[in-house]
N, C-alpha and C positions, 0 to 999 in steps of 0.2 A: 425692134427694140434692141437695144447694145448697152455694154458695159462702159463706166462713163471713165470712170479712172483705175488706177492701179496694175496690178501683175496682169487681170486678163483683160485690159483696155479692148475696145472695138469689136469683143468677140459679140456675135449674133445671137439673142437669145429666139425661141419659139417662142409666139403666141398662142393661145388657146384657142379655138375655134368657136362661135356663138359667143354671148354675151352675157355669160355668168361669171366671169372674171373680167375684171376692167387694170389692167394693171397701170401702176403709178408710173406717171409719164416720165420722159426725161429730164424734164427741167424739174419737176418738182421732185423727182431721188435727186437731182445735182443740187440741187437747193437745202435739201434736207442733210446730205452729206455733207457739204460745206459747211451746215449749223454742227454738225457732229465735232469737226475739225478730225483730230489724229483718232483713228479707233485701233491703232495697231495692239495686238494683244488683247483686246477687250472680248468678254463673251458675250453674245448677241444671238439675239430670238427674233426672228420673223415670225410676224403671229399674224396667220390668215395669210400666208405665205403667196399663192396663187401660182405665178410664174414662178417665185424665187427671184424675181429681177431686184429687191431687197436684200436678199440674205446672199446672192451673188457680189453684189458689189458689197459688200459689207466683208467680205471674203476677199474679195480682187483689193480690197482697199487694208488687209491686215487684219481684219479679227478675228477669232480664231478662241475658242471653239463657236461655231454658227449653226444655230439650228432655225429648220423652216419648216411650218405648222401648216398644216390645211388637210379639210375632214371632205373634200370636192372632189369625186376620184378622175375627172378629166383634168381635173387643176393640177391635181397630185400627179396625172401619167408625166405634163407637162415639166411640172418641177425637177420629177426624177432626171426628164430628158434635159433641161438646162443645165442640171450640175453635173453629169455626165459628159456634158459637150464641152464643159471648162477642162474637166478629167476627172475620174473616179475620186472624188477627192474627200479624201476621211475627215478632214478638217468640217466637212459642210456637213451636216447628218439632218437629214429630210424625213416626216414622219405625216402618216396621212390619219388625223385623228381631231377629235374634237379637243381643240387648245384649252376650254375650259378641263376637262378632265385629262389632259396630257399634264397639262402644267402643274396638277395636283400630286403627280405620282415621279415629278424632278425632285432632285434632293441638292438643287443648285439653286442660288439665284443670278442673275443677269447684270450685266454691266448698261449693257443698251436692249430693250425691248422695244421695236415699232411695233404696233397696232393698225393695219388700216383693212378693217372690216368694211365686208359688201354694205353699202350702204342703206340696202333693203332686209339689211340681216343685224344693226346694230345692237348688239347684248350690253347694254352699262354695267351686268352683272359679269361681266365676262372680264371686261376693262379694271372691274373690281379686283377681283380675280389674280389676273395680272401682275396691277400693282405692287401686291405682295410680292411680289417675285423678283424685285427689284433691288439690285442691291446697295446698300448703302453708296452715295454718291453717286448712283447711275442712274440713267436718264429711260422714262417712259415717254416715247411720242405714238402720241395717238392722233390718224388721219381719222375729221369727221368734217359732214357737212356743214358749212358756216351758223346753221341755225341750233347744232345741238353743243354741248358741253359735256367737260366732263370736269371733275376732280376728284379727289380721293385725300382722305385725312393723314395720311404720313406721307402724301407726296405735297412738293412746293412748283407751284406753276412758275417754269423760267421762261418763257418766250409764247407767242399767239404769230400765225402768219397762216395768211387766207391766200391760197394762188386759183381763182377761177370756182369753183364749186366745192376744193377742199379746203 
């Protein structure tokens, strides 16, 4: 798995071992990035973080402040070790905690928050959650399996795209 564009282009990230993280492939972060356009300056939340292969490029691509969520402590050793291997870098701030209850005790909200929860672990209350946390004109994308939905009353659904089982 590699960084697809920007400052840290091609650097290598770690996988996790076993198969309780599945992280978002490369065509669907280039895919998803591309729908972003420019996120330079934007603050941005990985939520259910896993690798970090999200809030990495989301960093390699300009935005800043980046934070990445996951309460998995082999996801979390995983995380530490990809933002490390970009460089210590204060811009990206990694936390290993339950995003529902992390996200309660920010006093910020978010430009861009992605969502792509374990798909055997879907919280719509969590998504909810979230939401909230969004800040005016910024965008919530939530990865789910083509059969579930979501929406929420102060957000406006701008776009749907299904690539293979997300």
């Amino acid at each position: 798995m590699r960084i697809i564009a920007g400052e840290f282009k091609s650097r290598i990230l770690k996988d996790p071992k076993g198969r309780r993280t599945h992280p978002m492939s490369e065509r669907i972060r280039g895919a998803l990035f591309n729908s972003l356009g420019d996120i330079t300056g934007l603050s941005f939340l990985d939520a259910y973080a896993g690798t970090g292969s999200i809030a990495v490029e989301a960093l390699s691509r300009g935005a800043s402040p980046v934070h990445a969520v996951d309460i998995d402590s082999d996801a979390f050793e995983v995380l530490k070790h990809n933002r490390d291997i970009i460089t210590n870098e204060s811009r990206l701030q990694v936390h290993r905690a339950n995003v529902k209850t992390w996200i309660k005790n920010v006093d910020r909200y978010f430009d861009v928050i992605v969502a792509d929860p374990p798909y055997d672990k879907i919280g719509m209350d969590a998504l909810d959650i979230l939401a909230n946390y969004v800040s005016k004109d910024g965008l919530l994308v939530v990865s789910l399996p083509p059969a579930e939905h979501f929406s929420h009353k102060n957000l406006q659904k701008i776009d749907e795209k299904t690539y293979g089982n997300a």
